[in-house]
C-alpha positions as CSV (number, residue, x, y, z in Angstrom):
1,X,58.2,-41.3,-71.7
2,X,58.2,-44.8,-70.3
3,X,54.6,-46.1,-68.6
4,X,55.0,-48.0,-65.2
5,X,53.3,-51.4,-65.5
6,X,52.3,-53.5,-62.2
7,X,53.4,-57.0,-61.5
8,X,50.5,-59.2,-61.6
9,X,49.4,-60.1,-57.6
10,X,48.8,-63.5,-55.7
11,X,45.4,-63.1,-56.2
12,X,45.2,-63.3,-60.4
13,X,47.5,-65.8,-60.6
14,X,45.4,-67.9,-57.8
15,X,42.1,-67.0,-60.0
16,X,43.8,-68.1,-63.3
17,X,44.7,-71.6,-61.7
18,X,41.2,-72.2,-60.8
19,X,39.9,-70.7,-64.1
20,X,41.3,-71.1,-67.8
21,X,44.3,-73.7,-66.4
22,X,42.7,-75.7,-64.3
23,X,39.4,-78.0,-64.8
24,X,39.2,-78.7,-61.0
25,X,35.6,-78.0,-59.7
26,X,36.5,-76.5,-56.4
27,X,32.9,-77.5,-54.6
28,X,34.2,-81.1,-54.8
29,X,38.2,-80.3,-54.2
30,X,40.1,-83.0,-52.4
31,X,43.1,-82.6,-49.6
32,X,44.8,-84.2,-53.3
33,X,43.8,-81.8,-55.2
34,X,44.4,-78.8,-52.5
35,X,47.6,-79.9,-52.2
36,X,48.2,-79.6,-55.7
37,X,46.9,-76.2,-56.3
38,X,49.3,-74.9,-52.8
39,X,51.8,-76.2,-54.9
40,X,51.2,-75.0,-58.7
41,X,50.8,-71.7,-56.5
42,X,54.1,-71.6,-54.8
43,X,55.8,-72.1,-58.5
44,X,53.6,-69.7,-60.6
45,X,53.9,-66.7,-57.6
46,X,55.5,-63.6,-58.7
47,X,59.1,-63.4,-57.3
48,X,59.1,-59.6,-56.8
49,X,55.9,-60.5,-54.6
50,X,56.0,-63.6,-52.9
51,X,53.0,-64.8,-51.0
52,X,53.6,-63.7,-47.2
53,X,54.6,-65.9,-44.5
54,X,51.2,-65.2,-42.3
55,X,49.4,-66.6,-46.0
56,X,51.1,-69.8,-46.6
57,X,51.0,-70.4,-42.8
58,X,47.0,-70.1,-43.4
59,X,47.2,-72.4,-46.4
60,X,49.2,-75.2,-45.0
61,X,46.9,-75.0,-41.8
62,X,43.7,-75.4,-44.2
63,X,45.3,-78.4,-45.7
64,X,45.6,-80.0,-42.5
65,X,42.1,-78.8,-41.4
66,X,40.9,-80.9,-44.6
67,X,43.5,-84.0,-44.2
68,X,41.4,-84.3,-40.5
69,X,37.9,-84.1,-41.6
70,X,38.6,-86.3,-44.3
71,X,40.3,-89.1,-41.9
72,X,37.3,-88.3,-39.9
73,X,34.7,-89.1,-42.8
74,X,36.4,-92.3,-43.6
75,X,36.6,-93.4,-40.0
76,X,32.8,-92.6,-39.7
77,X,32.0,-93.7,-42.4
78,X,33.7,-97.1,-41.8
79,X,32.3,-97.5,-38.4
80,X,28.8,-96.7,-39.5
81,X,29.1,-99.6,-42.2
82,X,30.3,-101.9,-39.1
83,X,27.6,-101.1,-36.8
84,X,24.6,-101.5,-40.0
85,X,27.1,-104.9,-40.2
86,X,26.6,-106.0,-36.4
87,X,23.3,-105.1,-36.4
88,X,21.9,-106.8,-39.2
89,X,23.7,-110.1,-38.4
90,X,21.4,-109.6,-35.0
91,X,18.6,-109.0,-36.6
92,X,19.0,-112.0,-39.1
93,X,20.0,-114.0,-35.9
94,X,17.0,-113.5,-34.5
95,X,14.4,-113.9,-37.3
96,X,16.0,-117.6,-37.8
97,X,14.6,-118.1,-33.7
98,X,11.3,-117.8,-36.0
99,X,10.9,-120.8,-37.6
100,X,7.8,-123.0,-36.6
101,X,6.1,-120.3,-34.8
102,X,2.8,-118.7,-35.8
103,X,3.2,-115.1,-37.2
104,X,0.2,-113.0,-37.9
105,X,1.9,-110.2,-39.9
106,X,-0.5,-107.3,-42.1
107,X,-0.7,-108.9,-45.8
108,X,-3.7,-109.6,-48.1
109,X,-2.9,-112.7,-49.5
110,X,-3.2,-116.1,-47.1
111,X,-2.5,-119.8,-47.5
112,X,-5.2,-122.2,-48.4
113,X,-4.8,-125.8,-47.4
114,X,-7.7,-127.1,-50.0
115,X,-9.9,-127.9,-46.6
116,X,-12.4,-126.5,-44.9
117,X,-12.5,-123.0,-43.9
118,X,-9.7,-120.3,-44.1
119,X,-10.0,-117.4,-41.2
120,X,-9.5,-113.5,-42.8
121,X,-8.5,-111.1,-41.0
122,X,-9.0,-107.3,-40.9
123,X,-9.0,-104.2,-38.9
124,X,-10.8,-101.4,-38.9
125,X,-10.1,-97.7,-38.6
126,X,-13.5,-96.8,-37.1
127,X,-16.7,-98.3,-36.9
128,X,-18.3,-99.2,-40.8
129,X,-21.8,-99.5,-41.8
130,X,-21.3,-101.7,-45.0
131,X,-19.0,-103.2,-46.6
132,X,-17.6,-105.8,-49.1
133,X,-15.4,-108.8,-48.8
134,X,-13.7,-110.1,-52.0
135,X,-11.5,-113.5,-52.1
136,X,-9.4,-113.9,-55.6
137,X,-6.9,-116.0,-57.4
138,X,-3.0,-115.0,-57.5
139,X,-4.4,-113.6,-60.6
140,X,-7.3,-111.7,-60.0
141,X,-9.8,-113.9,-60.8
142,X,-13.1,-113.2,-58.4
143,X,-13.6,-116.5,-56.8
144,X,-16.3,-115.5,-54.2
145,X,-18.0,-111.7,-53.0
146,X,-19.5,-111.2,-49.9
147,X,-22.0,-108.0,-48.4
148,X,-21.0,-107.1,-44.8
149,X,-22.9,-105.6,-42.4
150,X,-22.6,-102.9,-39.9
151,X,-19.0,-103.7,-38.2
152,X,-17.7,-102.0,-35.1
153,X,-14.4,-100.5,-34.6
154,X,-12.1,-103.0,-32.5
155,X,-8.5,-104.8,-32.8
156,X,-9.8,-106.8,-35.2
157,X,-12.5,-108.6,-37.2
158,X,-12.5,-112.8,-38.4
159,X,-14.2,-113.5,-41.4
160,X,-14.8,-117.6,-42.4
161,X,-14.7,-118.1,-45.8
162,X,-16.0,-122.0,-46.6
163,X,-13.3,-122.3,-49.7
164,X,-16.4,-122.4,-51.9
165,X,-16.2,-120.1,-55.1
166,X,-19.3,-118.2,-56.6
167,X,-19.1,-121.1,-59.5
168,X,-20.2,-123.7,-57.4
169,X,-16.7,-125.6,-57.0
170,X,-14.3,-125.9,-54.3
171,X,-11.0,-123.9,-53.8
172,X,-7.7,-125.9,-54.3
173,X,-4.8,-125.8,-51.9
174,X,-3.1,-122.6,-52.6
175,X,-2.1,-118.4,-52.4
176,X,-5.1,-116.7,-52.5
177,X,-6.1,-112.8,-52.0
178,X,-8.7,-110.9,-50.5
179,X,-9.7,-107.4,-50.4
180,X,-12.2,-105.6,-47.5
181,X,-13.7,-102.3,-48.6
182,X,-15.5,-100.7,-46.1
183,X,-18.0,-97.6,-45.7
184,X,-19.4,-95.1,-42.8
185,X,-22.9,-93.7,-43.7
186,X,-22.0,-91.3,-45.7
187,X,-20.1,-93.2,-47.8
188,X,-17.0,-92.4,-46.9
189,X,-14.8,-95.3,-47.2
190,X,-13.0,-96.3,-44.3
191,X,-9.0,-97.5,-43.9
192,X,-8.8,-101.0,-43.9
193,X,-5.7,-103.4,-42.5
194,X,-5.5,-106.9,-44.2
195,X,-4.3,-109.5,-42.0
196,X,-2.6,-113.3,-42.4
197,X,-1.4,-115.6,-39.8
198,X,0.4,-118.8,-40.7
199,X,3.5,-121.2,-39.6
200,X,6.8,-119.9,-40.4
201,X,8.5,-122.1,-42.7
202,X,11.9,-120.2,-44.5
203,X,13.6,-116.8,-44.7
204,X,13.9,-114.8,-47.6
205,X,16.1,-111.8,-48.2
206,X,15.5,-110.0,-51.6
207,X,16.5,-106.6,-52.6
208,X,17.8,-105.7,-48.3
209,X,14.7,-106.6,-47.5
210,X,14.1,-109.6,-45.1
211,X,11.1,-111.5,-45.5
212,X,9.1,-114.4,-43.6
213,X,7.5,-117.1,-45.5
214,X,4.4,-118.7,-44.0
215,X,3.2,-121.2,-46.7
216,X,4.5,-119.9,-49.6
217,X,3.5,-116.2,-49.0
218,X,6.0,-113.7,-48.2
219,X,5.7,-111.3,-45.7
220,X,8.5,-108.1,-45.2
221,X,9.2,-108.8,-41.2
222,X,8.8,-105.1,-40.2
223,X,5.0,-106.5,-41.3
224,X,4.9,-108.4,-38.2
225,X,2.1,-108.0,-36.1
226,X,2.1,-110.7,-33.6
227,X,4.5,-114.0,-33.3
228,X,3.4,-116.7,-30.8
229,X,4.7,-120.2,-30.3
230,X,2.7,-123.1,-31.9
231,X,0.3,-124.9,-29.7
């Protein structure tokens, strides 16, 4: 007695191309590599059952469903890197329209001309009833600490700091930083917004980002509060 065997169908030899003769990772497959799985398909079929003409109709009209989105990608994707193009040229146009103007943009460090006073600039969240105002070197270095008193909520407060240091000497031109803490009653502290306003004098673009300086300090331009034109 003979047995009957069956002819292996479409579908295991499909599975073995994906699997155990092929490394292709199908989440990531090409119109390339599509096209040359259709192919090793069509060769490795069973004669005595051949894929249908309704299947490889199917197939070939997948392959030009993924040829499209593909073109598609790559024409988005090319007119997305134009437009980030255009638009950055516009934005770097007008940042140069910049220079010589007075910019007070949200920064903690200001420019010291070595002369007398230096205005700082904060903002309050809501109203405070203490606080402290700290002015240090580029390094750290306290140079002069100051109590403040009960402060109101408003667009801003000015603080006048004479240049003079807690040693007794006089601040050189230069960068220097300050820091405003603030506290309700309860002492809860309260959000504070460092301010700087100085004269545009270069550009700077480091790591995509855009920068203005304003006396040797470097301030990101989405950082801009306010821009006016020198008096």
């Amino acid at each position: 007695m003979i047995s009957s065997t069956t002819a292996p169908t479409n579908t295991s030899k499909s599975a073995g191309l994906l699997g155990s003769e092929s490394n292709m990772d199908i989440s990531t497959l090409g119109k390339e590599d599509f096209l040359k799985l259709l192919i090793a398909q069509l060769k490795n079929q069973d004669p005595l059952n051949p894929a249908s003409n309704t299947e490889f109709v199917a197939q070939l009209a997948q392959f030009s469903s993924l040829e499209q989105m593909t073109a598609m990608n790559t024409n988005l994707e090319a007119s997305l890197n134009s437009n980030t193009g255009i638009a950055e040229s516009v934005s770097n146009a007008m940042i140069i329209n910049y220079f010589g103007k007075t910019v007070t943009a949200e920064s903690e460090f200001f420019a010291y001309d070595g002369e007398g006073t230096q205005e700082l600039q904060f903002e309050l969240e809501r109203p405070a009833a203490y606080g402290t105002i700290e002015v240090t070197d580029e390094i750290g270095n306290i140079l002069s600490s100051v109590n403040l008193d009960a402060m109101d909520n408003g667009p801003q407060f000015i603080y006048e700091w004479d240049g003079m240091t807690s040693y007794g000497t006089e601040a050189k031109e230069g960068v220097y930083k300050y820091e405003v803490k603030a506290f309700d009653a309860l002492d809860n502290e309260i959000g504070v917004i460092h301010m700087s306003t100085g004269v545009v004098s270069g550009i700077s673009y480091q790591g995509g980002v855009t920068s203005l300086n304003m006396g040797g300090i470097l301030v990101p331009f989405d950082k801009v509060l306010n821009i006016n034109d020198v008096e």
